[in-house]
C-alpha positions in Angstrom: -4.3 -26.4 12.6 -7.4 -24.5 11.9 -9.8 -24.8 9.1 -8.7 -22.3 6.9 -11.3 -22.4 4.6 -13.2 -20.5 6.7 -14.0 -17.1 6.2 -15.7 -15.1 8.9 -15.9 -11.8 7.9 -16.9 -12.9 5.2 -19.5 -15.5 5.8 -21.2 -12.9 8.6 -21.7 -10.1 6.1 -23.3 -12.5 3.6 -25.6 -13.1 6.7 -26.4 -9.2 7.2 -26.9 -8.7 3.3 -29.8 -11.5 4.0 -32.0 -10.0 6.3 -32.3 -5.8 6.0 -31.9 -3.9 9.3 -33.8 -1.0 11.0 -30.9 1.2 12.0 -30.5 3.6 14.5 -27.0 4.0 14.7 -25.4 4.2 11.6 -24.0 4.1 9.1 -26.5 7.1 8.4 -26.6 5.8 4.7 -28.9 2.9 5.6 -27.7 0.8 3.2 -27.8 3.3 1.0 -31.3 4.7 0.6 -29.8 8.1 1.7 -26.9 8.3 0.0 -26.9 10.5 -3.1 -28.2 8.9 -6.1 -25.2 9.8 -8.3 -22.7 8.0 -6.3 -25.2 4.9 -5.8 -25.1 4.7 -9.8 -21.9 4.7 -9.5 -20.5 2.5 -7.3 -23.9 0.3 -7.0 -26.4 -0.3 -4.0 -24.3 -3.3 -2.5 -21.6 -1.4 -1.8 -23.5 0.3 1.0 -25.6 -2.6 1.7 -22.0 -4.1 2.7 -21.1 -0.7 4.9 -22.3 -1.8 8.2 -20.6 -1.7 11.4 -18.6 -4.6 13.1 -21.1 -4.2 16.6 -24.4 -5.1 16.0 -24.1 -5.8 12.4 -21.0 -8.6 11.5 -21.6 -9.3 15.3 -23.6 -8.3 18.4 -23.1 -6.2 20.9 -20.7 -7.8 22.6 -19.3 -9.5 20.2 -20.4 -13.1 21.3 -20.0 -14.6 17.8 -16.3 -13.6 18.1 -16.5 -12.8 13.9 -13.7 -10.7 14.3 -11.3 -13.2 16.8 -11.5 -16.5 14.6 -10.6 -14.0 11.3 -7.4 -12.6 13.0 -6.6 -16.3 14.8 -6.6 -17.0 11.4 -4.5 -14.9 9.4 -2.0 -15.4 12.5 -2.0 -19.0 11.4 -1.5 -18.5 7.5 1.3 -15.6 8.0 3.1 -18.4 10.5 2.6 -15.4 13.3 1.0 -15.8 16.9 -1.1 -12.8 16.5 -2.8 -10.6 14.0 -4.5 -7.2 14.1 -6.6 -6.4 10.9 -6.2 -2.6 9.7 -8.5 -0.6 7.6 -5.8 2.5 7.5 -3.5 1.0 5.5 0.0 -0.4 6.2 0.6 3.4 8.0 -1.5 2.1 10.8 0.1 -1.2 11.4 3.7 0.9 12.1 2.1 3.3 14.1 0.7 0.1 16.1 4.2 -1.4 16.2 6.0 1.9 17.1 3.6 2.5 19.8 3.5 -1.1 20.9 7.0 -0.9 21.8 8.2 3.0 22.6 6.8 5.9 24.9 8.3 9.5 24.8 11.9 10.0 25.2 12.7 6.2 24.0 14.8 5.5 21.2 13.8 3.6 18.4 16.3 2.4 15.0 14.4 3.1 12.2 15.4 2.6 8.3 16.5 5.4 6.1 14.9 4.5 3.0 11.5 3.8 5.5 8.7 5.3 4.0 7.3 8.7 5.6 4.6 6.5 7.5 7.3 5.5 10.0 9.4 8.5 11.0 5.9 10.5 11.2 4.5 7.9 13.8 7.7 8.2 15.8 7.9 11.9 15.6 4.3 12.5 17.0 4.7 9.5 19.8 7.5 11.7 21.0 9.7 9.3 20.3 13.6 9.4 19.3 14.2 8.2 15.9 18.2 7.3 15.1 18.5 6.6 11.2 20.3 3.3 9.9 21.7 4.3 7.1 20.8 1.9 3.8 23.7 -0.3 1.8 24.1 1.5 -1.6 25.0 -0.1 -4.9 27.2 3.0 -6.2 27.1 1.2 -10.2 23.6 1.3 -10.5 22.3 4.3 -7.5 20.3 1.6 -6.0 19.3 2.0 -2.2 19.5 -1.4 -0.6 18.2 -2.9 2.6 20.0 -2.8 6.0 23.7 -4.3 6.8 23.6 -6.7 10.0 26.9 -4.9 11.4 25.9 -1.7 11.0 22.9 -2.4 12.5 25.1 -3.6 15.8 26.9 -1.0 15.8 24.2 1.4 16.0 22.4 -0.6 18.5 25.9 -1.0 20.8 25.9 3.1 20.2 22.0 3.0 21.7 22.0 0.8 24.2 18.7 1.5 25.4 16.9 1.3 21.9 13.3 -0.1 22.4 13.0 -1.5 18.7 14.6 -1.7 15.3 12.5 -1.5 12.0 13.7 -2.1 8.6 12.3 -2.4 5.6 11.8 -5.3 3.5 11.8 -5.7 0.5 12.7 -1.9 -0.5 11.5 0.1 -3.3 13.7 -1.8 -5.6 12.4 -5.0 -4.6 15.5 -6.4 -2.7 15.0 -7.8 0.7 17.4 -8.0 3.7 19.1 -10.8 5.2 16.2 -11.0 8.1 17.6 -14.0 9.5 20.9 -12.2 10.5 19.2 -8.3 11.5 16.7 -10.6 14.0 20.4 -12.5 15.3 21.5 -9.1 15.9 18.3 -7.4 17.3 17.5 -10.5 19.9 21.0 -10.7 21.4 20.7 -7.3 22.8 17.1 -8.0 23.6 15.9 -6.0 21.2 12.2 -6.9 18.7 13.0 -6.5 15.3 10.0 -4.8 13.2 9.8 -5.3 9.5 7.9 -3.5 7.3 7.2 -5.8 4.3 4.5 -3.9 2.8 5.2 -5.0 -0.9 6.1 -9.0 0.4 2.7 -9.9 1.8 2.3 -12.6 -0.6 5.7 -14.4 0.7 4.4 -17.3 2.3 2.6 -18.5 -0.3 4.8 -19.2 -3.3 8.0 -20.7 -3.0 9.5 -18.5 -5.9 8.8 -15.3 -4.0 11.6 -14.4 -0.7 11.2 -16.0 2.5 8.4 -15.0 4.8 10.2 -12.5 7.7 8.4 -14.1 10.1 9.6 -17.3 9.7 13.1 -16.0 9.7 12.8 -14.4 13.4 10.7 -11.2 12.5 9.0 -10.2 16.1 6.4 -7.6 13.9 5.6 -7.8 10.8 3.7 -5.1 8.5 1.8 -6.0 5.4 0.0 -4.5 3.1 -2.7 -7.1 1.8 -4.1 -4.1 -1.0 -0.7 -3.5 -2.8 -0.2 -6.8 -4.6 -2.9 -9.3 -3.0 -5.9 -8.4 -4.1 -7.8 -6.7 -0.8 -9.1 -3.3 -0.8 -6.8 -0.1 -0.2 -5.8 0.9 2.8 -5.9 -3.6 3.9 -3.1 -4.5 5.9 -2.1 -6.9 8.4 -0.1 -6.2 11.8 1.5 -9.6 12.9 3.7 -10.9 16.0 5.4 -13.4 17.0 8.5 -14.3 20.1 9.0 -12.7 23.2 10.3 -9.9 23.1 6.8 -7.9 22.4 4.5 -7.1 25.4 1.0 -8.5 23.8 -1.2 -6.4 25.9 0.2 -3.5 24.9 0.5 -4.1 21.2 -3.3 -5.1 21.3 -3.5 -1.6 23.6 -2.0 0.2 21.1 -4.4 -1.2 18.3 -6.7 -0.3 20.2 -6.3 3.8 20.6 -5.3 3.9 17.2 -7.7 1.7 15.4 -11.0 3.8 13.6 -14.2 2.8 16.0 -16.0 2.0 12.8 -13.5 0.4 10.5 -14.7 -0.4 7.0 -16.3 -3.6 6.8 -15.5 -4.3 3.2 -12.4 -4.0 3.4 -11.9 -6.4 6.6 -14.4 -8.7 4.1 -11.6 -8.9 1.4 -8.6 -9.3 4.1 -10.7 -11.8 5.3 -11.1 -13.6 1.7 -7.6 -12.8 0.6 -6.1 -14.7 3.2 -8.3 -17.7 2.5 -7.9 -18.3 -1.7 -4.0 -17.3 -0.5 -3.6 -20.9 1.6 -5.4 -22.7 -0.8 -4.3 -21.3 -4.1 -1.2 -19.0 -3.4 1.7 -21.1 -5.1 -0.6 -21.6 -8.1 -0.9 -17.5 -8.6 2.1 -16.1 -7.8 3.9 -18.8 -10.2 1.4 -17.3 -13.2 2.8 -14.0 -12.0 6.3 -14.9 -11.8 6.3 -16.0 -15.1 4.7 -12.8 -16.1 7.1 -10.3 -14.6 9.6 -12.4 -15.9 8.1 -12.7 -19.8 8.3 -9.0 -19.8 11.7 -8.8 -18.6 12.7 -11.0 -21.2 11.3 -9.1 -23.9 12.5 -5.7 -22.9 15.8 -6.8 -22.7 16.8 -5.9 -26.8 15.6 -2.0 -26.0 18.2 0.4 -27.0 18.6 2.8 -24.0 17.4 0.6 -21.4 19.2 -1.3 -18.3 17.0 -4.1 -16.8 17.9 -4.6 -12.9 17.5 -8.4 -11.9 19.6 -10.8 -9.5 22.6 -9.4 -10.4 21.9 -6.9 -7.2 22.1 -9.7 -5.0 25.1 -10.3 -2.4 27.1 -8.8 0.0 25.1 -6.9 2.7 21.8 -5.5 2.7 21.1 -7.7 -0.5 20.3 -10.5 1.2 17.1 -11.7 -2.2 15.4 -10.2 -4.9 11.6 -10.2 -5.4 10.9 -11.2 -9.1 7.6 -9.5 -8.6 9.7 -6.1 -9.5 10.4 -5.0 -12.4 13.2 -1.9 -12.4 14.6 -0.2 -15.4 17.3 2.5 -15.6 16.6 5.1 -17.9 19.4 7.0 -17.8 20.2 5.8 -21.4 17.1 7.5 -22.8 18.2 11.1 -21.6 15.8 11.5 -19.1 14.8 11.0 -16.0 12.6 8.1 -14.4 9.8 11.1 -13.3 10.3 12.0 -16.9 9.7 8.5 -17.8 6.6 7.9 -15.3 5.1 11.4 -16.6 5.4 10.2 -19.9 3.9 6.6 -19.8 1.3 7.3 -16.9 0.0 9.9 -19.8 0.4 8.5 -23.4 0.2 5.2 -22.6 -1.9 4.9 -19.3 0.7 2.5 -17.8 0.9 3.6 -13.9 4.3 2.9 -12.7 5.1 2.5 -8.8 8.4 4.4 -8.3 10.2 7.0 -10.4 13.5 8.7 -9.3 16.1 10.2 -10.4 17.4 7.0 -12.9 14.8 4.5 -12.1 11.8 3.9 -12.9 10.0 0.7 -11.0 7.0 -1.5 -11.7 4.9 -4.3 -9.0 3.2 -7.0 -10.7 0.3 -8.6 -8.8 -2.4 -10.7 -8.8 -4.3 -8.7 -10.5 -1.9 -8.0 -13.5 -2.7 -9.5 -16.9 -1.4 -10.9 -19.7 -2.9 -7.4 -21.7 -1.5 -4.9 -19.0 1.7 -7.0 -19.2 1.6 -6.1 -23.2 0.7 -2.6 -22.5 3.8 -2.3 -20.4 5.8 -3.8 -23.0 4.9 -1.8 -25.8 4.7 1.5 -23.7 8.1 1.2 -22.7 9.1 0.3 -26.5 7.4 3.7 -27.5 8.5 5.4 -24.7 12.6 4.4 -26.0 11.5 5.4 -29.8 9.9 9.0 -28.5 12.8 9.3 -26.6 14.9 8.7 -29.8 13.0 11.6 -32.3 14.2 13.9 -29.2 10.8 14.3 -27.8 11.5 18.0 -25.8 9.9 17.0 -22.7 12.7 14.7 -21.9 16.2 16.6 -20.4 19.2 14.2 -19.6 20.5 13.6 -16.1 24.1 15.0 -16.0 26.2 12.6 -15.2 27.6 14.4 -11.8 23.7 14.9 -10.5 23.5 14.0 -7.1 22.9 10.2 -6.2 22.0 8.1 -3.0 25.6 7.6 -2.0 26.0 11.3 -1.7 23.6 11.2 1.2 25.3 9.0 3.2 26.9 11.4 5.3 24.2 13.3 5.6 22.5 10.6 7.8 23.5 11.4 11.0 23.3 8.1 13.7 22.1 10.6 16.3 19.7 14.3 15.0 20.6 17.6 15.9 17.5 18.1 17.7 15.3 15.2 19.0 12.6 15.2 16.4 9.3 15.7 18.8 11.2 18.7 19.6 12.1 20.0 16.4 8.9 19.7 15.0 6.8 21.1 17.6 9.4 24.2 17.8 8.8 27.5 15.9 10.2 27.8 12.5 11.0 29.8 9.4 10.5 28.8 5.7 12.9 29.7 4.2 14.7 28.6 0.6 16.6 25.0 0.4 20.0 27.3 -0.2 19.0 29.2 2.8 18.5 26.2 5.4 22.5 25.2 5.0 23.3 25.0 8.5 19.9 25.2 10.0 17.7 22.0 12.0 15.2 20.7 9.9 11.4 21.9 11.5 9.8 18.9 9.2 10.1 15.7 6.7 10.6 16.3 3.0 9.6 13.5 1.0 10.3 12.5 -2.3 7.5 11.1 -4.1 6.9 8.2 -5.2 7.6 6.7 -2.9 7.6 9.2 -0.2 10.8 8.2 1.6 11.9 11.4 3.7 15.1 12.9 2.7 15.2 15.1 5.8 13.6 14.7 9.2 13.0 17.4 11.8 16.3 17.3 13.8 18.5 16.7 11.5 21.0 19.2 10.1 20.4 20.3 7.0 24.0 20.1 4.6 24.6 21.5 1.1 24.4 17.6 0.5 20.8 17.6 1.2 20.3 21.2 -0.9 22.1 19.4 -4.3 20.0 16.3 -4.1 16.6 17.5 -3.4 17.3 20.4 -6.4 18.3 18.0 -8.7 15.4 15.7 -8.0 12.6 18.8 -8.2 14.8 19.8 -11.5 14.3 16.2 -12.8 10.3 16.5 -12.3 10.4 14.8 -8.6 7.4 16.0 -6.3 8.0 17.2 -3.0 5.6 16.2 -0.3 5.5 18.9 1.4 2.5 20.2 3.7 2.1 23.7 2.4 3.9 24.7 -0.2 4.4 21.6 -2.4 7.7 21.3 -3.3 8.3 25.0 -4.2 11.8 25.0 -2.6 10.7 26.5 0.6 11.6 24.0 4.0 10.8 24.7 7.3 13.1 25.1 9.7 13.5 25.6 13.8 13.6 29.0 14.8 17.1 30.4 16.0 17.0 32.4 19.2 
């Protein structure tokens, strides 16, 4: 065991904050006496004071100190993993790590429906072939769920030669897959299992949170310390463990796509965050249990409003349900959940974290309180009584509008065209009605939170048409490089 009450990231930039350095390198702020006064005022002298580089500044020039080797050693330990990459680009790093770590061009990797837009991107640009595992839907409430064991055999008995599955875990909704049973599957084809648990970093901490995937037979695992831990954005930890992962090549693969000059502060609160986690984690995440759960107690009596809870759970793809999640269905309101974001995140400054069609979805962390609980509380009570007086921004979701289920078929277990392909092909923009028929040239994305509803490849159906319409009509945005969600999509060229 090591001591993990050591922190030292941490410990070595306290060191460089104590003796001020002649710099000839960079950063060319110099702890901040060139940087512009206005932004100095604003985020205070310290915070470039603590912008130095990892060489010759947390540690020398050849990093003898080994600052950075005993922090990842470390977090390995707490997250019950064998290795541990630190990344300063966000969870969207850490899968482009993993992808790369196990697939070259022309390999085949499984990869989640309802993954966000982080994953099929990386794939797409590593050349790589993407198949789709389609997501378990619960058809009563238009929920997409996690990943079904035997369908993900099936697919993997169709592609023999996959190099990797990734799932993710929990989803959007907060429901997590049965890990356990996906890494059964994956490992007795020989086949890494990589889960994206972005929103369950905090998992092996508390005992009322989901198990932690890598105790469960996870051979990656992606967090995302920032999203409900308390590091900075764009904090997030790559982990492995078992076999079945060539180690020099993931730690290759960090390598070419980690920044040369990551951001010290935010490797600093990694660093930290992993150490109050050991020695404090069930202590917090009970307090904000009990939060998430007081609220969903007291919203229970609004007229309007259905609460989502354990009642999700079971049967496949449902394997656990993070109470940390908080989703409400709207529909009862006569609006939509973008309706419902729109409407809170501007009269009542209450940010939720996913809004769809029906939904609309809120992540208590650490650092929610008992007042931004109250806020949430009374916003959504005001939000029910506007609703009420027929407030005209709100329009009701008919009740044949397209839902996930009518998707399904759309996800094909094999694309049209291989994606590197499609998206490096020619292509014409042309209107959503137009592209029946036609291969997809890019992603579209639906955000929050930015899960693509086509991929380049795929074949784009009248299904695809209805449900991205009736999501822009509903006040969705669509990610969309240039023309933000005007209706226009790219596709491949015809001859």
């Amino acid at each position: 065991m090591m001591d993990q009450s050591k922190a030292p990231i941490l410990d070595a930039l306290a060191a460089v904050e104590r003796g001020s350095i002649a710099g000839f390198g960079g950063p060319g702020h110099d702890e901040g006496r060139a940087a512009s006064p206005d932004i100095v005022a604003l985020l205070g002298k310290r915070a470039f004071q603590a912008d130095v580089l990892t060489p010759k500044g947390l540690d020398d020039r050849t990093e003898s100190f080994g600052v950075m080797q005993q922090a990842y050693r470390l977090a390995a330990e707490a997250w019950g993993a064998e290795l541990c990459r630190f990344s300063t680009g966000g969870s969207t790093q850490s899968i482009q790590t993993a992808v790369a770590a196990v697939a070259g061009p022309g390999d085949t990797v499984l990869i989640a429906a309802n993954e966000h837009k982080a994953a099929f991107s990386t794939a797409v640009y590593a050349g790589v072939n993407l198949v789709a595992i389609p997501p378990v839907i619960d058809r009563e409430r238009d929920v997409e769920h996690g990943t079904d064991p035997a369908a993900l055999a099936r697919l993997l008995d169709l592609h023999p030669n996959a190099k990797a599955a990734l799932v993710i875990s929990p989803t959007f909704f907060g429901v997590t897959s049965d890990i356990r049973a996906l890494a059964e599957v994956c490992h007795a084809r020989g086949v890494p299992l990589i889960v994206d648990a972005a929103w369950g970093a905090a998992y092996p901490f508390c005992d009322r949170l989901p198990d932690n995937p890598m105790a469960l037979g996870a051979d990656v695992m992606v967090v995302s310390v920032h999203k409900t831990m308390g590091a900075l954005a764009q904090g997030s930890f790559m982990l492995v463990s078992g076999d079945l992962i060539d180690r020099e090549r993931f730690v290759w693969a960090f390598e070419m796509l980690q920044c040369t000059s990551p951001s010290v502060p935010i490797l600093a609160s990694l660093d930290a965050t992993r150490r109050v986690h050991v020695a404090e984690g069930q202590r917090l995440w009970q307090r904000v249990v009990d939060l998430a759960d007081s609220v969903r107690d007291r919203l229970a009596s609004v007229d309007g409003i259905a609460i989502y809870g354990r009642e999700m759970i079971g049967g496949p793809g449902a394997h656990d349900l993070d109470p940390t999640f908080l989703i409400l269905d709207v529909r009862g309101l006569g609006m939509s959940g973008y309706e419902a974001d729109e409407w809170l995140q501007a009269e009542r400054k209450v940010s939720a974290v996913l809004g769809d069609l029906r939904h609309i979805g809120f992540s208590f962390s650490l650092g929610t309180t008992d007042a931004d609980a109250e806020r949430l509380v009374q916003g959504v009570r005001d939000l029910a009584a506007a609703a009420k007086r027929g407030d005209a921004c709100f329009h009701a979701i008919p009740d044949d509008a397209p839902d996930y289920a009518s998707l399904a078929p759309a996800i094909p277990t094999a694309p049209a065209l291989p994606p590197p392909q499609a998206a490096a092909a020619k292509f014409d923009r042309v209107p959503y009605e137009q592209a029946v028929g036609r291969i997809a040239g890019q992603s579209v994305a639906v955000v929050p939170p930015a899960i693509p509803r086509l991929l380049p490849g795929q074949m784009i159906t009248a299904a695809h048409v209805a449900f991205l319409r009736a999501n822009l009509g509903a006040g969705a945005f669509i990610l969309d490089p240039d023309e933000h969600g005007d209706g226009l999509v790219r596709v491949v060229r015809e001859n």
